[in-house]
C-alpha positions in Angstrom: 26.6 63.8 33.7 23.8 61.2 33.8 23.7 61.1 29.7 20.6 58.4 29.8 22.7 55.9 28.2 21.7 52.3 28.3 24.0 49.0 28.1 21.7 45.9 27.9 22.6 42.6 29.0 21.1 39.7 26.6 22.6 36.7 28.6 22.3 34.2 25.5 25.3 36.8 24.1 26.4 36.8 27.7 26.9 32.8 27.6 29.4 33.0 24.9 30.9 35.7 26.7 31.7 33.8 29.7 33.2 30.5 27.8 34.9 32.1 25.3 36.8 34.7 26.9 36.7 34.0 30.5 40.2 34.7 31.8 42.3 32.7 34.0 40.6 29.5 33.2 42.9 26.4 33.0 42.6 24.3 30.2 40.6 24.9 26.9 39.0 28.4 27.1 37.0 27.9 23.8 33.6 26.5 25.5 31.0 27.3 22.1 27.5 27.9 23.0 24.7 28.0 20.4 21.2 29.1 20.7 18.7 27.2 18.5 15.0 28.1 18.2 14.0 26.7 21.7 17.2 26.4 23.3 20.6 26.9 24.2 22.3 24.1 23.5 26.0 23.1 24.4 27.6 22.1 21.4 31.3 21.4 22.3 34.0 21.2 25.4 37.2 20.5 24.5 40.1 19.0 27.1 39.5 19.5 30.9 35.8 19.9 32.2 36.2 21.5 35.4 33.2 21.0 38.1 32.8 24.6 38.9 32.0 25.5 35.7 28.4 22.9 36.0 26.3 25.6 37.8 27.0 28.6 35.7 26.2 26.1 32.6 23.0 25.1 34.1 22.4 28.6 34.8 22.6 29.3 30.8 20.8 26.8 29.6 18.2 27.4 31.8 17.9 31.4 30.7 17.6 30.2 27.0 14.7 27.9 27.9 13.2 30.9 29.3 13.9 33.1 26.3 12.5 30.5 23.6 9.3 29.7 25.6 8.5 33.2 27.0 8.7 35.0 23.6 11.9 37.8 24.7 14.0 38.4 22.5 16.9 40.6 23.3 16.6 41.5 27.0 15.5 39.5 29.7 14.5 41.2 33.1 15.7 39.7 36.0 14.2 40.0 39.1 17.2 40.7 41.8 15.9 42.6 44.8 18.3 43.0 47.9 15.9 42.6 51.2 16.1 46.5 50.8 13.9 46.3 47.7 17.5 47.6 46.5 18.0 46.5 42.0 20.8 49.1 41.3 23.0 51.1 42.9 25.3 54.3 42.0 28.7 54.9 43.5 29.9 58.4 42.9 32.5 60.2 45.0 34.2 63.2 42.5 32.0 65.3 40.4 28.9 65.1 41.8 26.2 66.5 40.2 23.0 66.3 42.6 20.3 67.0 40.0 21.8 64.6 37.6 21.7 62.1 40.4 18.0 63.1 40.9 17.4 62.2 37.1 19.6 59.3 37.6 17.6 55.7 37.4 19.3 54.4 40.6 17.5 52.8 43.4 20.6 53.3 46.1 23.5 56.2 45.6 26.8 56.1 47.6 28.1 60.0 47.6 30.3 62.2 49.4 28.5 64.3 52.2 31.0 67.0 50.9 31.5 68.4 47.1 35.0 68.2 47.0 35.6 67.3 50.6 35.6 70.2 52.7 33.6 71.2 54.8 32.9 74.6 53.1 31.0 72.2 50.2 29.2 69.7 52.4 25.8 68.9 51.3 22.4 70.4 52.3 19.7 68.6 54.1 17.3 70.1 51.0 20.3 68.8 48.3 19.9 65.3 49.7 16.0 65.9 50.3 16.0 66.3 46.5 17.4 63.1 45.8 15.2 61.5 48.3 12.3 62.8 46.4 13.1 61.2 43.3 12.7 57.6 45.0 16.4 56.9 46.2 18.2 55.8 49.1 21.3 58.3 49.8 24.1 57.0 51.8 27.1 58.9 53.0 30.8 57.6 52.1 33.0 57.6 55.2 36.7 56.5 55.8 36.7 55.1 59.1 40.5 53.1 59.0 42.1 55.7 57.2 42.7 60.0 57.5 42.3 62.1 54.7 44.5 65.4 54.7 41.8 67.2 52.8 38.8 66.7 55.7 37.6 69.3 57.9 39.5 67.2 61.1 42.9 67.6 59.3 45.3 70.2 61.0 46.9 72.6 59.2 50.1 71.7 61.0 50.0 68.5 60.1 52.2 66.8 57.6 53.5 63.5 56.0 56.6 63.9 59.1 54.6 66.0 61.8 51.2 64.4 63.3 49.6 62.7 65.9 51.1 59.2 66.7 47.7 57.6 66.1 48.2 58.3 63.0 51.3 56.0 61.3 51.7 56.6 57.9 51.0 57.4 54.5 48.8 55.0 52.4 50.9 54.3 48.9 48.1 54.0 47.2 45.9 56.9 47.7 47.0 60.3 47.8 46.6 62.3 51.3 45.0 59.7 52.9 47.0 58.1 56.0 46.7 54.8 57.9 45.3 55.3 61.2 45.1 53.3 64.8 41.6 53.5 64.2 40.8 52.4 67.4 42.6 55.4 69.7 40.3 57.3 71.6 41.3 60.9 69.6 40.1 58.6 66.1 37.0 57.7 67.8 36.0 61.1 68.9 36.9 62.2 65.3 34.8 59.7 63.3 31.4 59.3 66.1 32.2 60.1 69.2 30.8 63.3 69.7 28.3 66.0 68.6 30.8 67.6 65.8 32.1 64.1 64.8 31.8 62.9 61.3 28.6 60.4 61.7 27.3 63.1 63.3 27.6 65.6 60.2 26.0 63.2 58.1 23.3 62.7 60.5 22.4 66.4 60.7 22.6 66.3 57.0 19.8 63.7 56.7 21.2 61.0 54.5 20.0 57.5 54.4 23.0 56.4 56.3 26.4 55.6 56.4 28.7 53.8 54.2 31.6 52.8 55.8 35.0 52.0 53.7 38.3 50.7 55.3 37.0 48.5 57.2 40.3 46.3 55.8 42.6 48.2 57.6 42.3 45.9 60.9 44.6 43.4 58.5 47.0 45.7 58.3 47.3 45.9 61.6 46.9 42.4 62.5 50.0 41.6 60.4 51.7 43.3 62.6 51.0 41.6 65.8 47.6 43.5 66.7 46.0 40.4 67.5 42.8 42.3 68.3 42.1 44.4 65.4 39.6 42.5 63.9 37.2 42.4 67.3 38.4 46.3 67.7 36.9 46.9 63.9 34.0 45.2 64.5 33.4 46.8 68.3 33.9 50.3 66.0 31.3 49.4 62.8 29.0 47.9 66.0 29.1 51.4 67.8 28.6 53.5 64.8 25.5 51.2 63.9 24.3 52.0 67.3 24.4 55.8 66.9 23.3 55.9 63.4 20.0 53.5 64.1 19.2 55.5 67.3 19.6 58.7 65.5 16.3 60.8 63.9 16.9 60.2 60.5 14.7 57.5 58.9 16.4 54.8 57.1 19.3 54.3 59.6 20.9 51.9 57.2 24.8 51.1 57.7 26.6 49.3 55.1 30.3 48.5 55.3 33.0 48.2 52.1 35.3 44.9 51.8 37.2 42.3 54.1 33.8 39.9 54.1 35.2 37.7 55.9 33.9 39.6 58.9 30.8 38.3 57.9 31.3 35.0 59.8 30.7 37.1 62.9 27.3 36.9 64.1 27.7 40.4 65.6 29.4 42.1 62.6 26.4 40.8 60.8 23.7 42.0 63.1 24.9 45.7 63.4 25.0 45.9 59.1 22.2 46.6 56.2 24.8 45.3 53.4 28.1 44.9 52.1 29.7 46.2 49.3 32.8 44.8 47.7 35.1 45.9 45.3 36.6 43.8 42.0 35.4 40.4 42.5 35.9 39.8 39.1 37.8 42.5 37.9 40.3 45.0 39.0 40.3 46.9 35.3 39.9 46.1 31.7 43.1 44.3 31.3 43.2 42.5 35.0 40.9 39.9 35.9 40.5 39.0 39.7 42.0 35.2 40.2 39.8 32.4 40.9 41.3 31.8 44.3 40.4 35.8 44.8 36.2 35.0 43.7 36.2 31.9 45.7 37.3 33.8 48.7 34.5 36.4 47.9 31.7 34.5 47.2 32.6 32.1 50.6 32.3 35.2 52.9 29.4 37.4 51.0 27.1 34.4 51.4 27.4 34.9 54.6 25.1 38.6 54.1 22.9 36.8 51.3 22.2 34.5 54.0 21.5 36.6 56.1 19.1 39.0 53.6 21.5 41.7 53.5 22.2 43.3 50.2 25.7 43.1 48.7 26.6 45.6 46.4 29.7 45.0 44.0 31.8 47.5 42.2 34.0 46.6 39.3 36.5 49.0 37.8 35.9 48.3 34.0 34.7 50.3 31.2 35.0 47.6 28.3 30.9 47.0 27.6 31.6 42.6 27.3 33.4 43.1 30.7 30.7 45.4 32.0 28.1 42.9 30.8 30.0 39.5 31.6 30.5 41.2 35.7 26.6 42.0 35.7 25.6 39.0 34.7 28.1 37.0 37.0 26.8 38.9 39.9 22.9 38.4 39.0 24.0 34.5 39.1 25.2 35.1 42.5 22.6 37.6 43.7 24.4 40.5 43.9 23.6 44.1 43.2 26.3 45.2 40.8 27.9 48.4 39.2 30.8 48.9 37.0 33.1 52.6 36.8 36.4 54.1 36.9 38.1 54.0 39.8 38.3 57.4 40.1 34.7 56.9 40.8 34.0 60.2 39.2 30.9 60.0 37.0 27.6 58.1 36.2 28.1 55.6 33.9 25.3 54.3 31.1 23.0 52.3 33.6 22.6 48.7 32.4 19.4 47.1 31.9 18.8 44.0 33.3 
C-alpha cells in the first residue's frame, strides 16, 4: 500500500555518503567532505587517489555551489527527464493494488497484466484505464526467455520431468519458472505469434506497452555453443516491437530488462523505448555490485542515453543511505532509478529528488 512516504535525497549528505562508505573501493575509503557557507569543500584524501573517482568529485562540488548560491537548503530538485518525459518509475509485480497505484506519484509503472498470474485475474482495460487517468504510463511485465508453470500457456501435464523439448530445464533461481529455446516456433506462437498469444493479451488489455525481461537468456545459450542466440534474441525483441508499435493501443512503447550489451546493435536499439537494468550498484543491503560489474553497465547503457532512450534501474535495497547513495549515483549518470525488495511486492516511500 502506497503509504505517501517520502525519502529525500540532500546530496551535500549524499557526498559524505559516497566517500565514506562507498564499498569495494581500494585504498583509503575515509574521503571527508565538508560543507562551508558557500561551498563544498574537500578537506582531505588520504593514500591512493584513483582517477575515476574526479568526475563524481566535481559533480559534488559543483551541487554545493548550487545549494550556497541558490538559497536550498535541504533538497535540491534535479531535473532528469528520460526522452519520454519519464522522472520516476514503479516496478511492482506481487500485490498489486491498482487504486493505490492510481494514488501513487509515479510517472511510469511496470505491473503484471495478471493479479496473481492467471488468467482468471488478468487486468481490465478500465483497471489499466484508471491508472492511465491519473497521468501514468502502464507497461506490461512479460518473460519472453523463460516459462512460468503458473501462466495460462502452462499444461497441466506438464512437469519438472514431462514437457516439451523446447523447454530444457528448471531455472535454480526462481521457482516454476523454466529455461526455454526461446526461439522454437511453438515459443514464438506462445509469447506473439498469434491472436491468443501473450503480446496479444496485453494489447487487448490496453497497456502502454510491453516490458520485456529475460532477454539474458540468449547467454545462456551461447555458452553452450548457440552461436546465434544473441541475433535470434534480438530478431525476437525486433518482431515483438513490430507487432506492439503496429497495434491500436497508443503509446506502443517496448522496453527490454538487462544484458545492455545488446545496445551496441544499431537494430536492437531502433526497435526499443528504454532499458531497464537491475543492481548496478547493488544486489541487497549487504552486497554491493563490483566496480568491474558498474563499468560494464555504464559502457553498454550509454549506448540508450545516446541514443535518448530512457534507462530505468532497479536496486534491491531497503537501507535509506543505500537507497539515497543508488539514486543519487544514477541522477549522476542519468538514469531513472528505483529501489525495492526483490520480491518486488510493494510500493516503496517514493524519493524526492
Amino acid at each position: 500500500m502506497f503509504s505517501g512516504q517520502k525519502i529525500c535525497v540532500n546530496p551535500v549528505n549524499l557526498c559524505q555518503f559516497l566517500f565514506i562508505d562507498s564499498p569495494g573501493r581500494e585504498g583509503e575509503k575515509n574521503y571527508l567532505l565538508q560543507r562551508s557557507n558557500t561551498f563544498v569543500s574537500i578537506i582531505k584524501i588520504k593514500s591512493n587517489f584513483i582517477i575515476r573517482d574526479f568526475q563524481i568529485i566535481c559533480y559534488c562540488f559543483l551541487i554545493g555551489l548550487i545549494i550556497s548560491t541558490s538559497g536550498c537548503s535541504k533538497n535540491l530538485k534535479v531535473t532528469n527527464k528520460s526522452f519520454h518525459g519519464i522522472r520516476s518509475w514503479l516496478y511492482q509485480l506481487q500485490n498489486v493494488s491498482i487504486s493505490e497505484i492510481a494514488k501513487s506519484p509515479y510517472d511510469l509503472v511496470v505491473i503484471d497484466y495478471t493479479k496473481d498470474g492467471s488468467e482468471n485475474s488478468a487486468f481490465t482495460k478500465a483497471q489499466i484505464l484508471r491508472i492511465q487517468n491519473s497521468g501514468k504510463i502502464v507497461l506490461a511485465y512479460v518473460s519472453i526467455g523463460e516459462a512460468e508453470n503458473y501462466r495460462f500457456y502452462w499444461k497441466k501435464h506438464w512437469s519438472k520431468t514431462n514437457h516439451p523439448d523446447w523447454i530444457l530445464k528448471l531455472d535454480q533461481g526462481w521457482a516454476g519458472n523454466f529455461i526455454v529455446k526461446f526461439w522454437h516456433p511453438q515459443w514464438k506462437k506462445i509469447i506473439y505469434n498469434g491472436l491468443n498469444s501473450y503480446i496479444s493479451r496485453i494489447i487487448s488489455a490496453r497497456f502502454d506497452g510491453v516490458y520485456l525481461d529475460r532477454i539474458d537468456t540468449y547467454r545462456f545459450w551461447k555458452k553452450r555453443g548457440f552461436v546465434n542466440a544473441e541475433k535470434r534474441m534480438i530478431l525476437m525483441v525486433r518482431q515483438i516491437s513490430q507487432i506492439v508499435r503496429q497495434s491500436g493501443i497508443k503509446k506502443k512503447y517496448v522496453f527490454v530488462q538487462n544484458a545492455p550489451e545488446l545496445g551496441r546493435r544499431k537494430e536492437y536499439l531502433d526497435s526499443v523505448d528504454g532499458i531497464g537494468q537491475e543492481s548496478i550498484f547493488y544486489k541487497s543491503d549487504k552486497n554491493a555490485t563490483s566496480l568491474d560489474t558498474r563499468r560494464f553497465y555504464f559502457k553498454y547503457l550509454s549506448y540508450f542515453i545516446k541514443a535518448g532512450k530512457s534507462v530505468l534501474t532497479v536496486d534491491y535495497v531497503k537501507n535509506r543511505n543505500n537507497v539515497k547513495k543508488t539514486y543519487f549515483l544514477s541522477i549522476m549518470k542519468k538514469f531513472i532509478p528505483f529501489c525495492s525488495n526483490r520480491k518486488l511486492d510493494t510500493i516503496p516511500p517514493f524519493v524526492l529528488y
